[in-house]
N, C-alpha and C positions, 0 to 999 in steps of 0.2 A: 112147249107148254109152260105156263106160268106156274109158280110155286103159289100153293094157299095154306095156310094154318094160322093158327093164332098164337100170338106169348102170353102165357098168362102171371103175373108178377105179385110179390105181398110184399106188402113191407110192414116191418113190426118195430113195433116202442119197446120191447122187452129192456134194452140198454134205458131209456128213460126211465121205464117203472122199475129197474133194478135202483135207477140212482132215488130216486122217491123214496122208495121203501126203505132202502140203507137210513137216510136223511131224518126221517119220521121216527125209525129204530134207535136212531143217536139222539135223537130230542124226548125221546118217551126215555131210553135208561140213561140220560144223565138227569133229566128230571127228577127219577127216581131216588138215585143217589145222593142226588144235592136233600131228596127230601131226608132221607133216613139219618143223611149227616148232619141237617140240621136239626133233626126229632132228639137225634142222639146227644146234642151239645144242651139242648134245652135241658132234657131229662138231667144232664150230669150236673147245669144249675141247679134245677129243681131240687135234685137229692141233697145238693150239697143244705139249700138253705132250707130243708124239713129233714135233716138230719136229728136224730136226738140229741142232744146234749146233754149227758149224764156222763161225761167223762173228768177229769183232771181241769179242776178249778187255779188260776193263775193270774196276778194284777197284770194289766196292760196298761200305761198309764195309770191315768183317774178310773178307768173302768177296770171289772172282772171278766176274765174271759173266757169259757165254759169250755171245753175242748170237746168232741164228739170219743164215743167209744170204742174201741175194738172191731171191727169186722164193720163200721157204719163210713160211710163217705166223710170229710173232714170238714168240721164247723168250719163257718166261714169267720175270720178274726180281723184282718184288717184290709179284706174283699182283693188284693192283690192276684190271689192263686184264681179265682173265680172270674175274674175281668181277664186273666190272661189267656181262658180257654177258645182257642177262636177256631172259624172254619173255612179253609179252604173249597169251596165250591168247585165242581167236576166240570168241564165243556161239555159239549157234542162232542162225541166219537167213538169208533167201534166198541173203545174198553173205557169209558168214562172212571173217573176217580175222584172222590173229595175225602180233604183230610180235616181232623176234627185235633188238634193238637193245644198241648198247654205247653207253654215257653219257660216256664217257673222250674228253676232249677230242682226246687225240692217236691216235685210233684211226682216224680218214680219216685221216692224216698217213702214219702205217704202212703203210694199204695204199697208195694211192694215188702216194704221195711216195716213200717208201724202197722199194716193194717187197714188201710182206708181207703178202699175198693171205693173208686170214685170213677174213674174211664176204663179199666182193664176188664178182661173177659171175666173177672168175678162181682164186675162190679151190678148193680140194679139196670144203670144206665146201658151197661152194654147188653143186657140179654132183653130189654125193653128195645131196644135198636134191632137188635136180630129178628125177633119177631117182627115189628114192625115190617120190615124189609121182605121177610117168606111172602108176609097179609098181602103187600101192595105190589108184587112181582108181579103177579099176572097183567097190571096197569102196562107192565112196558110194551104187552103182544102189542101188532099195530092190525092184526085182524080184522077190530071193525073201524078201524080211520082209514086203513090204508083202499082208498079208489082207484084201482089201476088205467091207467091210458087207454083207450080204445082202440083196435086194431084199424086201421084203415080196413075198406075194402079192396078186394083185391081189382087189378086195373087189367082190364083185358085189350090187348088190341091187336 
């Protein structure tokens, strides 16, 4: 007597739509990252040149130079410290990272030492950055981008 039945087979894209999803998830939070690093580098310009200046008066050459006050980010004076703040932008990847650094020797000196919360965690610029960053967290879900692969149907024969 002959044998009958049937095989019934699926095959699934989950490996595809795992690699998709990963893909999309690395371009939504380095997106993210690169934004708040660069939100954070502006603001720490911004602060510096609407700082007050009500501080320590001093000739710089032919010009005076106002120096900012106590607990205020540091007047800009011969724009050196301010052009050196630059940003490392973050790739795609599981743990994206940008760094937002200033190269100027004396720039721990200023915050730390004199007073002049310009990038560190007391400064305007960093708690402006933190929030910013909570606000736009939800942007990295991939929730409503992410379209999964279609299962085939299964093949019977």
């Amino acid at each position: 007597m002959a044998k009958q039945g049937i095989k019934v087979s699926m095959f699934s894209n989950i490996e595809k739509n795992v690699i998709k999803a990963e893909k999309l998830y690395q371009l939504n939070a380095s997106r993210h990252v690169n934004r708040v690093a660069t939100n954070f580098r502006n603001d720490i310009m911004r602060s510096m040149q609407q700082t007050p200046k009500d501080g320590r008066e001093y000739p710089r050459g032919k010009k005076t130079h106002v120096a900012s006050s106590q607990g205020n980010p540091p007047a800009i004076d011969t724009g050196r410290l301010i052009n050196s703040i630059t940003t490392r932008l973050a790739t795609a990847s599981n743990k994206p990272s940008a760094t937002v650094i200033s190269n100027m020797d004396y720039s721990a000196r200023l915050e730390l030492v004199l007073d002049r919360p310009f990038m560190g965690d007391e400064s305007i610029a960093y708690n402006k950055a933190r929030i910013f960053a909570n606000k736009i967290a939800k942007q990295v879900s991939i929730d409503k981008q992410f379209k999964p692969i279609k299962v085939a149907p299964a093949k019977v024969r």
